[in-house]
Backbone bond lengths (Angstrom), bond angles and torsions (degrees), N, CA, C in turn:
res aa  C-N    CA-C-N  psi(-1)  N-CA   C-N-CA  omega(-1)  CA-C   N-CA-C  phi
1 X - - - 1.428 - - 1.525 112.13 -
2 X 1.500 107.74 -33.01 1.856 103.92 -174.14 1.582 101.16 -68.42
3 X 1.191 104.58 -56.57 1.580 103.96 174.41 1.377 129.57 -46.49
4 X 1.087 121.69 -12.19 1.331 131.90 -157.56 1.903 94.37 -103.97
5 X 1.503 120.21 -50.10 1.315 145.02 171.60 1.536 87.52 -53.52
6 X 1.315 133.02 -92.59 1.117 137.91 -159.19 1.255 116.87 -29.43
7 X 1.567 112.64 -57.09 1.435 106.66 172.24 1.281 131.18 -86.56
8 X 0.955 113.35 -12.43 2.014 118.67 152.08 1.578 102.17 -44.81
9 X 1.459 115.18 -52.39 1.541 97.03 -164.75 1.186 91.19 -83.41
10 X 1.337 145.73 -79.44 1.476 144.83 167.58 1.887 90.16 15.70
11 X 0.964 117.22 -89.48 2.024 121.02 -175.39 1.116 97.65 -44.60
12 X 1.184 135.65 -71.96 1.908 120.98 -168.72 1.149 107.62 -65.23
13 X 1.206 131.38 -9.88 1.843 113.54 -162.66 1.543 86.26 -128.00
14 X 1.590 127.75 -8.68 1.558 118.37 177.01 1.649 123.00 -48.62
15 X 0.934 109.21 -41.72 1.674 127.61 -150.50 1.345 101.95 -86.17
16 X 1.623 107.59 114.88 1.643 108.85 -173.84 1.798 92.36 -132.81
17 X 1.365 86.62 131.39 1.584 89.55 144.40 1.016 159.80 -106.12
18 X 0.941 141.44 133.65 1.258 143.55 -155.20 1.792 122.92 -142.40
19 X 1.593 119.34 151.97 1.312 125.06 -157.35 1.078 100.76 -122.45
20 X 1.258 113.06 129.32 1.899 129.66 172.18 1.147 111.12 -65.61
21 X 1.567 145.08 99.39 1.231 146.77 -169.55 1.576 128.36 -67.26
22 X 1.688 81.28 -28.00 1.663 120.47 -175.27 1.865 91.58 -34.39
23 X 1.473 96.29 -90.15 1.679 81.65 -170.51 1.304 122.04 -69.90
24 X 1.300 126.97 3.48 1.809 109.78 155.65 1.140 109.84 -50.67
25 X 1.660 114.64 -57.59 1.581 107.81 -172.62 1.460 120.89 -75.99
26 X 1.554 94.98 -1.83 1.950 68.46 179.86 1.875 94.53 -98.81
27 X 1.165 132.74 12.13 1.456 144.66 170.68 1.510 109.33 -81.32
28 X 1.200 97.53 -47.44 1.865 118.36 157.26 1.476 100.30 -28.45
29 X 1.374 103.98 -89.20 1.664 118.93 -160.48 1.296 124.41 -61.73
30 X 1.562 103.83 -22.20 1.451 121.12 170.74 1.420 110.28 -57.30
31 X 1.688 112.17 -55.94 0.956 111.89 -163.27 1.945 104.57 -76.78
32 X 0.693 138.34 -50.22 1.700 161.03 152.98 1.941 85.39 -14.99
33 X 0.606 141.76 -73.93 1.739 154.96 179.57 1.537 96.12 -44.64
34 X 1.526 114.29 -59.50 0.945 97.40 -167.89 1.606 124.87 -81.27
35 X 0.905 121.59 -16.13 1.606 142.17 -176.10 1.760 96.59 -77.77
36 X 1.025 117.83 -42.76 2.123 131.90 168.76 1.149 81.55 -26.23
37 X 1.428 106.33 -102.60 1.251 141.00 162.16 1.632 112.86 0.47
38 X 0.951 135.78 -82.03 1.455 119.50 -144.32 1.418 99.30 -99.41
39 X 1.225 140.84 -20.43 1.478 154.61 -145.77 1.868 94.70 -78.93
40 X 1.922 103.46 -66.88 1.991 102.31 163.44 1.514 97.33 -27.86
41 X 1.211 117.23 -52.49 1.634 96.42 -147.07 1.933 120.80 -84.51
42 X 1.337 76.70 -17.84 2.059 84.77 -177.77 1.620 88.02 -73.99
43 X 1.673 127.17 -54.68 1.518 122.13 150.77 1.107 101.54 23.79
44 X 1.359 100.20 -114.29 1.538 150.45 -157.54 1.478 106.58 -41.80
45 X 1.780 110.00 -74.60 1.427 105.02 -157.74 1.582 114.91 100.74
46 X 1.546 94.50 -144.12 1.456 91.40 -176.63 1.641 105.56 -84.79
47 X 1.329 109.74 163.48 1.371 112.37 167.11 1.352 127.73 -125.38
48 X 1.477 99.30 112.61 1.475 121.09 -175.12 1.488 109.56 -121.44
49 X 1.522 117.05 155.23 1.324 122.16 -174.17 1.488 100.13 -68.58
50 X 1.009 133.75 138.40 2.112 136.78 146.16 1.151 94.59 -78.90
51 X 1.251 103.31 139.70 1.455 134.63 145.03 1.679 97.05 -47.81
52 X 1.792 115.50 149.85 0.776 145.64 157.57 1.537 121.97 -73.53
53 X 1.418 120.73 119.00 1.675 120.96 176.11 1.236 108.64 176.53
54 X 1.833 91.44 162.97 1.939 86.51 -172.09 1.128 92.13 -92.33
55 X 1.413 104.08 161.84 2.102 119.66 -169.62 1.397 94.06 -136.10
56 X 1.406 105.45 147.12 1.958 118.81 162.94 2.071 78.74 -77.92
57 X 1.548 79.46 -176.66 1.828 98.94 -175.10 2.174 96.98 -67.56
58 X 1.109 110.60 143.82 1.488 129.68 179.95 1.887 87.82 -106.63
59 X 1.880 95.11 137.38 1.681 100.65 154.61 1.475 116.26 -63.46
60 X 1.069 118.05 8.87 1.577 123.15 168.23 1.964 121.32 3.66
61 X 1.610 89.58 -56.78 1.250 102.04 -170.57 1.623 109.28 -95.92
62 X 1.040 133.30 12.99 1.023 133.85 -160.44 1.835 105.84 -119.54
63 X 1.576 94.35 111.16 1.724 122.81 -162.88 1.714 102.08 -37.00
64 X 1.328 121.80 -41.22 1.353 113.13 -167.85 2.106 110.52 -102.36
65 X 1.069 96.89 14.65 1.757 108.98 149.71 1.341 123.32 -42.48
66 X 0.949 147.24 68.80 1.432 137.15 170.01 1.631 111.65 -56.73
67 X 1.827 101.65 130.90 1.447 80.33 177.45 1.871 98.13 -125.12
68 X 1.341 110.51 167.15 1.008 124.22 -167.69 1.882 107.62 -133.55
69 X 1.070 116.43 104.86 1.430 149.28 -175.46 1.183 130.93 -97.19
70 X 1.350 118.86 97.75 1.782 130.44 -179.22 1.264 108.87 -108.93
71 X 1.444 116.23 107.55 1.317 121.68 -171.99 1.617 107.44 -99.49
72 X 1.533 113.62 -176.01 1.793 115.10 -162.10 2.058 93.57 -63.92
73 X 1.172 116.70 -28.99 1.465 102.42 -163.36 1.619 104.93 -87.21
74 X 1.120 125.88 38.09 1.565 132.38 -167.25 1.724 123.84 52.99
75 X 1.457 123.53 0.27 0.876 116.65 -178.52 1.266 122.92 -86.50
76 X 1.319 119.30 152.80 1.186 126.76 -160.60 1.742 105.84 -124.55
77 X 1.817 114.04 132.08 1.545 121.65 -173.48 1.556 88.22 -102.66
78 X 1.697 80.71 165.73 1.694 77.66 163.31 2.037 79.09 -142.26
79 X 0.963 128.94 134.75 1.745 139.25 -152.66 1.348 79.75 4.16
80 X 1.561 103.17 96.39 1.640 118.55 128.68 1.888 105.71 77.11
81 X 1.833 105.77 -13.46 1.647 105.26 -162.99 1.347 100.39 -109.47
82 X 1.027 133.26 128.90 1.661 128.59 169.32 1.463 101.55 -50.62
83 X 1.949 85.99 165.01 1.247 97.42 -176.52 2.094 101.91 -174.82
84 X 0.897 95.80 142.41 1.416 104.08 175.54 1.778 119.35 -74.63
85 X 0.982 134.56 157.44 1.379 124.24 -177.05 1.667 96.96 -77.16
86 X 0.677 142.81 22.06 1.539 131.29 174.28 1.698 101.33 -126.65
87 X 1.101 131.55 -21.43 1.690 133.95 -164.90 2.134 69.50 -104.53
88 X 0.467 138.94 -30.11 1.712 128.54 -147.03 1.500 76.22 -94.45
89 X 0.656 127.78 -96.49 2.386 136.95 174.87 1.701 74.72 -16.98
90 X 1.034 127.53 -107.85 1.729 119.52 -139.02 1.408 128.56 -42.83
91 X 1.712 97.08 -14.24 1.492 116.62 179.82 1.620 124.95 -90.72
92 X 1.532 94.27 -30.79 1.288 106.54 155.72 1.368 124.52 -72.90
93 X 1.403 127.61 -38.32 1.253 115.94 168.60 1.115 129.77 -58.43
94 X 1.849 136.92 -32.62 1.114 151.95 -140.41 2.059 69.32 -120.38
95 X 1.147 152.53 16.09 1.118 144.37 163.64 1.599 95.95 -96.38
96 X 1.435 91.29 -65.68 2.039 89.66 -169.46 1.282 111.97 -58.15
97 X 2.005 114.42 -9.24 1.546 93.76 -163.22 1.668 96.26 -87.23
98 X 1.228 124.97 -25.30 1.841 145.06 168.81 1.442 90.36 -46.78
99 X 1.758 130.99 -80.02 1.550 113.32 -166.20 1.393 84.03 -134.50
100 X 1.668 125.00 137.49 1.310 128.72 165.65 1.454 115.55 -75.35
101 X 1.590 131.91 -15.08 1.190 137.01 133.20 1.154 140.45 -61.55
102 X 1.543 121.22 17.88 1.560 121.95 163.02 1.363 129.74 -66.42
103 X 1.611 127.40 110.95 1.679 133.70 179.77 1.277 93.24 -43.84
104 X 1.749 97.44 160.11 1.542 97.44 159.84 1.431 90.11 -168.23
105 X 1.096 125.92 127.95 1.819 166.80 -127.87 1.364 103.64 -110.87
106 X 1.334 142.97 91.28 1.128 117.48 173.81 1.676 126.87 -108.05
107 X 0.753 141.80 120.27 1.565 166.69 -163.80 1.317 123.28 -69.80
108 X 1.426 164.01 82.20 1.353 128.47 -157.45 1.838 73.64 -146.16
109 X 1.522 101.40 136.13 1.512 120.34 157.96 1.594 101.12 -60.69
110 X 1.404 91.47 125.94 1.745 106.83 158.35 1.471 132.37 -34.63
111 X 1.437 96.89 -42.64 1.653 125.11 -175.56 1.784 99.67 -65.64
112 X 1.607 125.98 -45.47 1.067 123.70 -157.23 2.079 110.68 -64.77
113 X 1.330 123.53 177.64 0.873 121.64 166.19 1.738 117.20 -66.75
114 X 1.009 101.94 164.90 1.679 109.46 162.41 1.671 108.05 -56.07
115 X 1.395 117.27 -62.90 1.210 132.11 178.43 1.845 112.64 -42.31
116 X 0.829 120.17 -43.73 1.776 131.19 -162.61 1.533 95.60 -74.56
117 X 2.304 125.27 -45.64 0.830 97.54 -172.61 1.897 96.10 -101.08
118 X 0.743 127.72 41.40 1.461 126.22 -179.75 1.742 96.63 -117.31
119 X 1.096 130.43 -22.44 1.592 136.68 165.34 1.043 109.57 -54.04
120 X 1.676 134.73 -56.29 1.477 153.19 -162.77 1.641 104.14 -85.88
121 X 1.049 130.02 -31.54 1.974 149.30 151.06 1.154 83.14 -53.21
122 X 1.441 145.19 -74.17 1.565 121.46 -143.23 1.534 102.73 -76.69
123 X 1.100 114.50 -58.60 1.846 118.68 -177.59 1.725 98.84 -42.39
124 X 1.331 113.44 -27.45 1.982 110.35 -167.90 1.953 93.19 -69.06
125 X 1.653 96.81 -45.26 1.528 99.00 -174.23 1.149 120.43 -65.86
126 X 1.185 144.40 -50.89 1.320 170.43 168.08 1.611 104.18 -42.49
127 X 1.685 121.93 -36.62 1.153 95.98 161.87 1.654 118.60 -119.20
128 X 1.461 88.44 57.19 1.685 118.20 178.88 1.470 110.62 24.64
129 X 1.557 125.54 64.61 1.612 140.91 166.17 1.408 82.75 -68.06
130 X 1.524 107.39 119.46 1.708 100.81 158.15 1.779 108.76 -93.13
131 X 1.058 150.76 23.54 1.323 159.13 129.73 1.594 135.40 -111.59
132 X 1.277 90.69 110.25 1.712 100.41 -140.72 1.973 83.02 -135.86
133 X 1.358 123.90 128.00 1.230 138.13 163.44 1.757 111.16 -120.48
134 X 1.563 92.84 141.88 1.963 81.41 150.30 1.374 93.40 -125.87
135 X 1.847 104.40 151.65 1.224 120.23 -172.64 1.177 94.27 -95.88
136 X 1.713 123.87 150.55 1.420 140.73 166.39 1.804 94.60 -140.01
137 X 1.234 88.21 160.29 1.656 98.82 148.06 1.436 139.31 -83.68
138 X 1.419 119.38 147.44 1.523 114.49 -175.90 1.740 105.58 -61.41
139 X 1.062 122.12 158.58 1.532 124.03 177.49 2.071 89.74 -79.46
């Protein structure tokens, strides 16, 4: 009779479930890889050479920086979005007229002329940004 009891419950109380973790974690690592990965690059933006130079500290990190980017093929971003030199001036103005203290980042490939990033400096002046950087790299 004990034996008989025992394995009756043994059958109703046998059945467990249970979850293969295996691919959670490898969904885990996938995702962990992929975030490595793409996070530098939302960063970054476009990629153009800097000029080389020593710099005091840049608002670099600071969320309301606008930056403005002239890469080797003459085009010009304004955060990361094209833009023509005339939409880039109207956008900046309607920026300084929102806060007359808005940064603004400026970018110029190494490769470009003097002239190409000294064009994108005048439109910054002209619509009187009183915080105005160009980014280089440290030597």
């Amino acid at each position: 009779m004990r034996g008989r009891r025992r394995r009756q419950r043994e059958d109703i109380g046998g059945a467990k479930a249970s979850i293969d973790m295996n691919s959670l974690i490898d969904l885990t690592f996938l995702l962990l890889v992929t975030f490595m990965l793409t996070i530098p690059a939302l960063e970054q933006g476009i990629s153009i050479m800097l000029p080389r130079a020593k710099t005091d500290t840049l608002p670099s990190k600071n969320a309301k920086a606008n930056t403005i980017t002239v890469d080797i093929n003459h085009q010009v971003y304004l955060n990361n979005v094209p833009k023509t030199l005339e939409t880039l001036e109207e956008e900046l103005q309607a920026m300084v007229k929102a806060d007359p203290d808005v940064p603004v980042l400026v970018r110029g490939d190494e490769r470009l002329e003097y002239g190409e990033v000294m064009g994108v400096v005048k439109i910054v002046y002209r619509c009187q940004v009183r915080k105005m950087a160009l980014v280089t790299v440290e030597k």
